[in-house]
N, C-alpha and C positions, 0 to 999 in steps of 0.2 A: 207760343203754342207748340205742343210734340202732337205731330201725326203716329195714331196707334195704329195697330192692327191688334186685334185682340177675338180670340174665340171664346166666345160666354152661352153656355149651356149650347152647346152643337153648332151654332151660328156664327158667325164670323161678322166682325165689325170694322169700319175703318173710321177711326174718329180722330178731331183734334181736342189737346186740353193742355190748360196752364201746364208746365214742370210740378209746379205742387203739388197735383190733384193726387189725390190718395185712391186707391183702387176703387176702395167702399164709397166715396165720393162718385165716381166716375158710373159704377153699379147702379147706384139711389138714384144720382141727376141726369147723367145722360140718360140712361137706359132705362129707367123706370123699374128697375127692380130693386126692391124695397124690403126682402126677405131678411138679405144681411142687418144688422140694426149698428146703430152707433151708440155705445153705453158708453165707455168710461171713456174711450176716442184715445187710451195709451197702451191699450194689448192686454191688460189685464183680468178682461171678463168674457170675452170669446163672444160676444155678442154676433160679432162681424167675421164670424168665421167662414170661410169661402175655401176650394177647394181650388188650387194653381198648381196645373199639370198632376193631379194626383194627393197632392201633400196639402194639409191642413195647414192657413196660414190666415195671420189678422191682417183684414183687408184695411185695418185705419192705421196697423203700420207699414203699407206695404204704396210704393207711389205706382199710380198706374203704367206709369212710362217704363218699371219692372215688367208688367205682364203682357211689354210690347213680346207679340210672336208667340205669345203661351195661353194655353187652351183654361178657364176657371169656368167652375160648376159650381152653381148659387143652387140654393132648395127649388128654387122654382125651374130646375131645372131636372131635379132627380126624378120625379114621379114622369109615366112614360103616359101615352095617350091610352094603353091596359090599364092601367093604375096607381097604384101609390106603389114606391118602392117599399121594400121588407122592414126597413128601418123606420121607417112614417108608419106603416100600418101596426109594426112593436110598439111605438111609440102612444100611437093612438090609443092599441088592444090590453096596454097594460098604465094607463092613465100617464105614463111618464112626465106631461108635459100641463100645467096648471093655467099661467098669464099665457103662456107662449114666446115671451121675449126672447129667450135664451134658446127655443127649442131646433130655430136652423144654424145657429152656430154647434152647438153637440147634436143634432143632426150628422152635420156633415164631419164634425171632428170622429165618428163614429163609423161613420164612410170609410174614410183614409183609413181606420183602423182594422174595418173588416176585409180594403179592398186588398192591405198588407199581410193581415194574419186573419183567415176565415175561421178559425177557433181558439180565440184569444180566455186568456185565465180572465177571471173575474180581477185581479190586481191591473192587468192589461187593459182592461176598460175603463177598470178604474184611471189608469194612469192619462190616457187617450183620451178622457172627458177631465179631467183635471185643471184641463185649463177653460174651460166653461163654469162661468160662473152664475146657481140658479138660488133665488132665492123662496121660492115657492116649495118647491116638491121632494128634498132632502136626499136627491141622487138615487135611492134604491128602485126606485119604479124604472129611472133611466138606466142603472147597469143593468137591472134583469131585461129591460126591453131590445139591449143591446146584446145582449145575452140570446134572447130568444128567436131577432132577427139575424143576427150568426146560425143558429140553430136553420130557422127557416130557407135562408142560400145555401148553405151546407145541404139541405134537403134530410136533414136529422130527424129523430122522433120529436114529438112532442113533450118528453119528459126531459127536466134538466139538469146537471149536475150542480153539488153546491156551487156557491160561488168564492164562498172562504168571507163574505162579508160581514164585517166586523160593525157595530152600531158605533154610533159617536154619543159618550157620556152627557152630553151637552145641552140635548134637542130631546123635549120633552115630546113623546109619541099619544092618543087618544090610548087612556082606561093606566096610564101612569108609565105605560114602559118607556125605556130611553131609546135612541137612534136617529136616524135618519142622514147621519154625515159622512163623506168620504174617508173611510179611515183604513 
């Protein structure tokens, strides 16, 4: 067993866990928070995306005995006892988010990205959600929601600029038009 110390959403933990235990394990079991998800469990789908010291990282590849001494911010941690943060309320205000599987790992991959560059290009978000992977909602409700809650911290109008996004030939849209992919 490694004795951690670990700070998860503002709180500070002192726990023991196998060597094995994978961050996102250590999140779900010990601590009961359940926000992260485990999909593909090899880094692939961003499901289990968590925020470690700032930086967007896959908590099923990452071993908890990494985040001995480092501060990690799970969804359940963003929204404040005021409210939702800017990015949960984009998300909500602009449908972004369908099952919800996917929606606290590009959540928080969106975090790192705005905590980085407060007015990122639409390629920039796109890049910064590219590794969440969603199979419901065809990313464009997600870049503009990211889009809008930059707009919103920034304390911007409400009108927005293009974002240069391109539809994907691919993904048939209602009434025939094509889109909805990262392209």
């Amino acid at each position: 067993m490694s004795a951690l110390r670990i700070t998860v959403n503002g709180r500070e933990h002192v726990l023991s866990a196998p060597p094995e235990t994978t961050l996102l394990a250590l999140l779900r079991e010990h601590l009961g928070l359940t926000g992260a998800k485990l999909g593909c469990d090899v880094g692939d789908c961003g499901a289990c995306t968590v925020l470690v010291d700032g930086q967007a990282v896959n908590a099923c590849l990452m071993l908890a005995a990494q985040a001995d001494g480092r501060s990690v911010l799970t969804i359940e941690g963003l929204a404040t006892p005021d409210g939702l943060h800017p990015l949960q309320e984009a998300f909500e205000r602009h449908a972004a988010l369908q099952c919800g599987f996917c929606g606290p790992g590009a959540i928080l991959s969106a975090k790192a990205l705005l905590d980085a560059n407060p007015a990122p290009t639409g390629a920039e978000i796109r890049d910064a959600l590219a590794g969440n992977l969603c199979r419901c909602t065809g990313y464009t409700k997600m870049i503009t929601a990211v889009h809008a809650a930059a707009q919103a911290l920034r304390g911007a109008g409400a009108e927005m600029p293009p974002l240069g996004l391109t539809a994907s030939p691919s993904i048939p849209l209602p009434g025939g038009e094509k889109g909805g992919g990262l392209s």
